[in-house]
N, C-alpha and C positions, 0 to 999 in steps of 0.2 A: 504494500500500500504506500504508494507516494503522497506522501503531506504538502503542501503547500506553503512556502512561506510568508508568513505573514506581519512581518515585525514591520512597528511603527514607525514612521522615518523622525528624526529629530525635530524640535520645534523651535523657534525663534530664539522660544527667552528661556529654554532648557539649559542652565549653568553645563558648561564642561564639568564632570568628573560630579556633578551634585548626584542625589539619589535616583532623581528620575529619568537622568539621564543614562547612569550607569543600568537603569531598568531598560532601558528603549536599546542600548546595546546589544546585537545579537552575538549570543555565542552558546554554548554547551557546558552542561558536567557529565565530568566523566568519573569520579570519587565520589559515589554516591551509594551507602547500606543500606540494602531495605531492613534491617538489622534498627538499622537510627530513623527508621519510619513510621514507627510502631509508634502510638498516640501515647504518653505518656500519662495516659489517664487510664489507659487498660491496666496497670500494673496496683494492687491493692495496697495498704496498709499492711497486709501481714506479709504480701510478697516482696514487699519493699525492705520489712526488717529482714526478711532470712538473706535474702540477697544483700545485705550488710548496708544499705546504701539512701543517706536521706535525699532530701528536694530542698534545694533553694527556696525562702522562703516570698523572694521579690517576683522571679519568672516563674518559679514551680521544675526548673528542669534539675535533672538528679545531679548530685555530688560526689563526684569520682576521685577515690584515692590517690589511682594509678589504671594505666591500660590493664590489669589483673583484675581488678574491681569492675570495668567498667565491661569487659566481656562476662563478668558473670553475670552481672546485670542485664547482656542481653538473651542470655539463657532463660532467665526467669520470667523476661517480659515475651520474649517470642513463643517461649512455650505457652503461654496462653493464650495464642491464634490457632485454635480449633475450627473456625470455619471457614468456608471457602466465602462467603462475601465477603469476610473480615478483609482478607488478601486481595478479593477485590477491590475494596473502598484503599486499602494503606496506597495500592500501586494508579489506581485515577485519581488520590489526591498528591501522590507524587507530581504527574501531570500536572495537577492546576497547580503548585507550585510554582513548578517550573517557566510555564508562562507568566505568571505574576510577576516574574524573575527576568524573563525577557531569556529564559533560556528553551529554544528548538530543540535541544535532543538530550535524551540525560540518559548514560552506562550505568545502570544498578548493580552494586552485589550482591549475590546471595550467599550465604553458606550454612548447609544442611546440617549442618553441627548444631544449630541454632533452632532448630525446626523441629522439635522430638513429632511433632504429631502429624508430620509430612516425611517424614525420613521415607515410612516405607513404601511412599506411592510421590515419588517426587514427580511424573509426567503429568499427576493429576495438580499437585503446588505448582506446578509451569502456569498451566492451562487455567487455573485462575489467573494466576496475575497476568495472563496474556489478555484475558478479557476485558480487566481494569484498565491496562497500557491500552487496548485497542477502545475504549471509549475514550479516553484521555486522547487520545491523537485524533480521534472523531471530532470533536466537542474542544479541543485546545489546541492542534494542529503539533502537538509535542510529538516527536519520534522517540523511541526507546528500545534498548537494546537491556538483556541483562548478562552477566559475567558467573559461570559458577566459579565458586572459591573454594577448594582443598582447604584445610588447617594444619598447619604444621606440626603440632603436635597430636594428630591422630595417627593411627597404625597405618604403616605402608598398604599392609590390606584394604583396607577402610578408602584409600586416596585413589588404588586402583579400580577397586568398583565403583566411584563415583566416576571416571575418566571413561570407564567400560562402559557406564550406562549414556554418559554424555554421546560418545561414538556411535552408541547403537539408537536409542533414541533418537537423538539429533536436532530436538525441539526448535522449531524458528524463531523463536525469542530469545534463545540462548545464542551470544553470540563467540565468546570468551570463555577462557578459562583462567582464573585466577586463584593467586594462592596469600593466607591471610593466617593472624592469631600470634601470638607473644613471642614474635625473634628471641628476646634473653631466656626466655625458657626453654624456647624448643633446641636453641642453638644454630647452629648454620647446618642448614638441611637445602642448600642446591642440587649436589650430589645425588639425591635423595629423588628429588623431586622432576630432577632435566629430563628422565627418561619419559614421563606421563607429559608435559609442556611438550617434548618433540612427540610424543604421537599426537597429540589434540592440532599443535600446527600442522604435521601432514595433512589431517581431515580436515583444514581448513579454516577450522577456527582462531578467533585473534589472541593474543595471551599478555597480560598483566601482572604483577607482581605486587603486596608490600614487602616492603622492604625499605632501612633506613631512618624507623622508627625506634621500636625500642631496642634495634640495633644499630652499632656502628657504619662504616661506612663500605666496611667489607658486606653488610648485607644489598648493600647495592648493587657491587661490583660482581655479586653470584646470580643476582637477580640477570644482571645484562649478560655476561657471558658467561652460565653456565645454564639459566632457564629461555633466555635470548629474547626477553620478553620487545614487545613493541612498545610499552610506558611502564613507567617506575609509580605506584602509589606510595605517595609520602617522598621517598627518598631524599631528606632534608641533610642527614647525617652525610650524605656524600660530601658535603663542604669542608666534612676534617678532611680532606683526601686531594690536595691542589691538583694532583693527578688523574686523579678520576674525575672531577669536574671539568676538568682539559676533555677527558675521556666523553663525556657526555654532551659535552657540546659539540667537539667535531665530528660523532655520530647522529646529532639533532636528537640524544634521546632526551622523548619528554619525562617530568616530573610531575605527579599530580599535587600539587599542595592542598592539604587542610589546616590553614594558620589559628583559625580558632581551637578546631582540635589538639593541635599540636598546645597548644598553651592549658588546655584544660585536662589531656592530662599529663602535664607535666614532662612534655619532651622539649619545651624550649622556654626559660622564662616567665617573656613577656613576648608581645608583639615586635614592638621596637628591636628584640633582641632576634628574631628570625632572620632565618637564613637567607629568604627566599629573595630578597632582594639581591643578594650578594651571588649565588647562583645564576639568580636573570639579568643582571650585568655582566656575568665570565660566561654570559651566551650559550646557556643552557636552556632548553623550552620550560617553562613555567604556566602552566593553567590556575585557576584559584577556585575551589571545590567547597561544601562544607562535611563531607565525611556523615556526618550523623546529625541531621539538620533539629529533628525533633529534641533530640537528648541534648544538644546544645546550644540551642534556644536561636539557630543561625541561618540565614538565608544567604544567598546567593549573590543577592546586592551589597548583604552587610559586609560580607567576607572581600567585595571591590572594592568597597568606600573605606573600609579598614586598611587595607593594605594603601588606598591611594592618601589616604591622610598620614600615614604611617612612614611610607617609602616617597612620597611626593610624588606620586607618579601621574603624570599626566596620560590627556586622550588618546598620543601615540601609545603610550606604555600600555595601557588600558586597553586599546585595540591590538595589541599586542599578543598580550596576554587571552582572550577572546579567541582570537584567533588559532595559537595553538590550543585551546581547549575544542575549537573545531575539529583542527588536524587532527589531532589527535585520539578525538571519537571516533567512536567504531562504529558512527551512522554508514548507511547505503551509503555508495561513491556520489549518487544524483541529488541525495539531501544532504551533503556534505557542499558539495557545490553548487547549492541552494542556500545555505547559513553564509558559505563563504559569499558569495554573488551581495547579499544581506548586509552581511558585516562591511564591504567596501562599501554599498550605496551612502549607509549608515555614516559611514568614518567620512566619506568624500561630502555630503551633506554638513556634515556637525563640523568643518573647517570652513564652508559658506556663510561670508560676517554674516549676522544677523546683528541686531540693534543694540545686544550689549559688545560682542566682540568690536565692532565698529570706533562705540566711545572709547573702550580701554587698551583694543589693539593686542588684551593677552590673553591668551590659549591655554594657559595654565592652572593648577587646580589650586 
């Protein structure tokens, strides 16, 4: 099903780099859990105590130790999506997000480690959410693709029958295979994993990685040359490595950032103190994602306008960035170059003065 593109062209007295206008920019997520989809109101009082984890008392979204807490939390919240409209409501309001967001196509993860009550009929958990995504794109013009995720600390058994079902199955919503879950724990498991990434890339599917979270910068560098992934999730930790981020840039591999994530739970600081500017300056691709939008209270525009108040980045940098979160996605080739077509109209418009650029003469944020 081909979408049509339909983003708003810029308006007059739209500020560069303000909220609405970073909204009316087209471009894509591709860092995106249906994990951090789940309404944070399904999760009870008592599932909240076992799962060790309170709620902010200003937004309501939970309180995470560390990325160890923050996955148990989604074990206890996803296991209680027993029904299939549940699945269908979390993934069409994915969609209307997304448009809100001013973003055409959004890569979901899943992983079935998360799902106790779908584990044993996973082509039937597709098939919901394909119904949700297929109204979403009806009714909001959003493409969508989803990524299965491997965990790294499950048995190598457990990784191969998830690859074996992907092959044989072959669902058209599944577009990807990725792999995801606590680097410091599991340890470096490329080795491990290269052989299941090279069967899924023969049958054609795209492949992804985290990696460079709550590991070093060696978990990047297994991620790219030993799973040979086409984008890095996260991969921020590559910046200890002056070599590896040489490495990544003169291969164009992209990085998906989550800078809010990354701050909440505690892999970088502060904002200010992220990597991600200093990477997208040594000419690395940088997309800007929110990871788990619901559990971190973050949308799509917030995660631009932070970085752009943050890093100073203006409408070039901005459409920049945009742009490889285009490339990047694993949309069709034709709505790919659909968002892209979009994103120049966009960009070549919002440089035509209008009535404030005129007075002031500056383009800047």
């Amino acid at each position: 099903m081909v979408v049509p593109t339909t983003f708003e062209p810029p308006r007059p007295w739209d500020e560069p780099c303000s909220p609405d206008w970073i909204r009316r920019l087209p471009k894509a997520e591709v860092h995106l859990h249906l994990e951090g989809c789940v309404p944070t109101d399904t999760i009870g009082a008592e599932d909240s105590r076992r799962s060790g984890v309170g709620f902010d008392p200003q937004d309501g979204t939970p309180i995470f130790r560390d990325l160890a807490s923050f996955l148990a939390f989604l074990d206890h919240s996803c296991a209680l999506i027993t029904d299939g409209g549940q699945l269908e409501k979390i993934a069409y309001d994915i969609a209307v997000r997304a448009a809100a967001n001013g973003v055409g196509h959004v890569d979901v993860i899943f992983n079935p480690v998360h799902w106790p009550a779908w584990r044993p009929d996973l082509e039937k958990f597709v098939g919901h959410l394909d119904r949700g995504f297929a109204s979403g794109e009806a009714d909001h013009g959003v493409t969508a693709g989803l990524c299965l995720s491997l965990t790294r600390t499950q048995s190598p058994g457990e990784s191969v029958e998830l690859v074996d079902w992907l092959l044989s199955a072959r669902p058209d919503r599944v577009v990807a295979l990725s792999v995801d879950g606590n680097e410091s724990a599991a340890g470096r498991t490329g080795q491990r994993f290269a052989p299941l990434f090279e069967r899924a890339r023969g049958a054609g599917f795209h492949t992804c990685a985290h990696a460079g979270e709550s590991s070093g910068s060696e978990g990047v560098r297994d991620a790219v040359d030993l799973l040979r992934v086409e984008r890095v999730d996260h991969g921020i930790r590559a910046a200890e490595d002056p070599a590896l981020v040489e490495q990544l840039a003169a291969r164009a591999v992209p990085l998906d950032i989550c800078p809010t994530s990354n701050v909440r739970l505690g892999v970088v600081t502060s904002l200010t103190t992220h990597p991600i500017e200093r990477l997208r300056a040594a000419g690395v691709p940088v997309s800007v994602n929110t990871d788990d939008p619901l559990l971190f209270g973050v949308s799509v525009v917030d995660e631009y306008l932070s970085c752009s108040e943050a890093f100073s980045w203006d409408p070039v940098v901005l459409g920049e960035v945009a742009r490889t979160s285009i490339e990047s996605s694993f949309a069709e080739p034709e709505r790919k170059r659909g968002l892209h077509a979009a994103l120049a109209l966009f960009l070549g418009e919002s440089r035509a003065p209008g009535p404030r650029s005129e007075s002031s003469g500056d383009d800047s944020c």
